[in-house]
C-alpha positions in Angstrom: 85.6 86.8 128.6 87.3 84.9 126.2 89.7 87.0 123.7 87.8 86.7 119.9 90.4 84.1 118.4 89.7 82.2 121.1 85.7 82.7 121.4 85.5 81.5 117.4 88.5 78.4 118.5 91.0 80.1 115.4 94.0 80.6 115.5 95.5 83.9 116.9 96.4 85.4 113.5 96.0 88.1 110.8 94.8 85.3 108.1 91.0 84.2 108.9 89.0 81.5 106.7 86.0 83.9 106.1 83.8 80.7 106.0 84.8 79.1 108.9 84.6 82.6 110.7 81.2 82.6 109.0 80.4 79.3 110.2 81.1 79.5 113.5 79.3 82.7 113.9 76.3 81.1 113.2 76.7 78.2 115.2 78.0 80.4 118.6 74.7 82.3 117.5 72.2 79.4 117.7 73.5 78.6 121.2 73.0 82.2 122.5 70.5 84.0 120.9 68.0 86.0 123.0 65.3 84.2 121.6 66.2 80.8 122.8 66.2 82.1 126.7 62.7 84.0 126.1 60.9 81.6 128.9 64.3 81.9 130.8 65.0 84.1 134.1 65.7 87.5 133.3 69.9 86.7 134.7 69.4 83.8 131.7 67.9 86.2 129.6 70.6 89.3 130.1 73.4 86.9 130.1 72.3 85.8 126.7 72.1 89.5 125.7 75.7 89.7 127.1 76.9 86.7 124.7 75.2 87.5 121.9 76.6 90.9 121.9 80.1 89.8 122.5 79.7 87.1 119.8 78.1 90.5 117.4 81.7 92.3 118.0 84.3 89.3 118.0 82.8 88.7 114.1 82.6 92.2 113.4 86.2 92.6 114.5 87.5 89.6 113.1 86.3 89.9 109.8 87.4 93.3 108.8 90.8 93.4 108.4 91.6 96.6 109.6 89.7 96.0 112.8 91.3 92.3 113.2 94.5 94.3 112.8 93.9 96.7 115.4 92.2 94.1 117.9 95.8 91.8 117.1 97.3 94.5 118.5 96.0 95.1 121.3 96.7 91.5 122.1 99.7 92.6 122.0 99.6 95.2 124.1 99.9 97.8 121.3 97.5 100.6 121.5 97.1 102.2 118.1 95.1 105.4 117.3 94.0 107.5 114.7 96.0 109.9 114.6 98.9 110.7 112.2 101.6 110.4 114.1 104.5 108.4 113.4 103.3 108.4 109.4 106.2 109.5 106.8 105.8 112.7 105.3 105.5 111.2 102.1 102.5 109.6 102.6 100.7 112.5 104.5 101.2 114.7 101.6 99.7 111.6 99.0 96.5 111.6 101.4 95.9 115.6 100.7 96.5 115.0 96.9 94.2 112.2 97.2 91.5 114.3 99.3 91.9 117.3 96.2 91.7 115.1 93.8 88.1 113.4 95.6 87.4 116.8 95.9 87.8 117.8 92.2 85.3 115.0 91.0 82.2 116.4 90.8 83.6 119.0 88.5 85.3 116.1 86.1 84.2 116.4 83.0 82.8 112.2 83.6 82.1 112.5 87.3 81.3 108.7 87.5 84.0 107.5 85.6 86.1 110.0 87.4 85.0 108.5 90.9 85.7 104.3 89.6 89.0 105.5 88.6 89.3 107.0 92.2 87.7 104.5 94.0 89.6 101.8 92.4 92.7 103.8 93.2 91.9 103.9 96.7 90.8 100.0 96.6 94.5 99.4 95.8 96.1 101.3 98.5 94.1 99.6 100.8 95.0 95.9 98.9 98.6 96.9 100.0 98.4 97.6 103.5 96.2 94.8 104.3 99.2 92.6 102.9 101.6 94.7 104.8 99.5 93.6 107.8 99.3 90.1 106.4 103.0 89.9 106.4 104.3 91.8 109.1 101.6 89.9 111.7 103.3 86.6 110.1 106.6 88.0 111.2 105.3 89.0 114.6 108.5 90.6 116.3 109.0 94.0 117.9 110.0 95.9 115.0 107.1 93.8 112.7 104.4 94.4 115.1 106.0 98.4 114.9 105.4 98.2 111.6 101.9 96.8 111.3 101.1 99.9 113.5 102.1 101.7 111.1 100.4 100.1 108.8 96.9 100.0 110.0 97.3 104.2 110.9 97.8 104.4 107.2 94.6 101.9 106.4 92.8 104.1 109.1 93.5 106.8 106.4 92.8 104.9 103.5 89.4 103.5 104.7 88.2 106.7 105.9 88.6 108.4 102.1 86.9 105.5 100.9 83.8 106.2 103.2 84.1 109.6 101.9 84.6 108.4 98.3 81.0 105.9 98.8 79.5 109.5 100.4 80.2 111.3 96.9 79.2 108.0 94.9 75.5 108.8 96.5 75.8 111.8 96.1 76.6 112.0 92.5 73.6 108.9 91.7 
């Protein structure tokens, strides 16, 4: 199958035109969708499932940052996972100050206003990496593409306190 830059015909690249990503969803939709291959034979009708689906994750991937950073590299033949290796020390120790003070918010004496502050805290952090990732990916050499790695460990980190942050946010309405 055809990688996800080249299934949406964009440009193999960290920037993506939301729209046009948007756009062309829609229209590689309307070409596959189940429903269109209902009076079909049931190869038609499971190959259509097949696109769809691949279709479903290439727009998934490509328009959240983080994954469009991972999936980049893997292109690349760069296999990133989740866990904290190769981060600085400095940062590790930020993400357990971070996690007591997410912890602490309940017991603030304005939980809510406690959790916007924290939440747009956390919307920061992640503001940075994702133009870390812009610029290194623009870069795109050995010691750039080492670098983005490290940057999307540390967003790995940053988005999963933000799910937890959003968890606390229901919590607390």
């Amino acid at each position: 199958m055809q990688n996800y830059f080249e299934l949406f015909d964009l440009p193999v690249s960290f920037d993506v035109d939301p729209d046009m990503l948007a756009v062309r969803y829609r229209t590689l939709q309307q070409h596959v969708h189940p429903d269109k291959y209902v009076t079909s034979s049931a190869q038609e009708r499971r190959l259509s499932i097949q696109h769809a689906a691949h279709i479903n994750d290439a727009f998934e991937a490509l328009k959240n940052p983080l994954k469009r950073a991972q999936y980049l590299l893997e292109l690349k033949g760069m296999a990133v996972n989740e866990s904290g290796a190769g981060l600085d020390h400095g940062f590790l120790m930020e993400q357990m100050e971070l996690r007591e003070t997410l912890e602490a918010i309940p017991e603030a004496e304005d939980p809510l206003a406690a959790l916007d502050h924290f939440l747009a805290e956390i919307s920061n952090y992640e503001k940075e990496f994702v133009e870390t990732l812009r610029s290194q990916f623009a870069v795109s050499t050995e010691e750039s593409l080492s670098q983005a790695n490290i940057a999307v460990k540390k967003l790995q980190f940053i988005n999963k306190l933000k799910e937890e942050t959003i968890e606390l946010e229901d919590q607390l309405y």
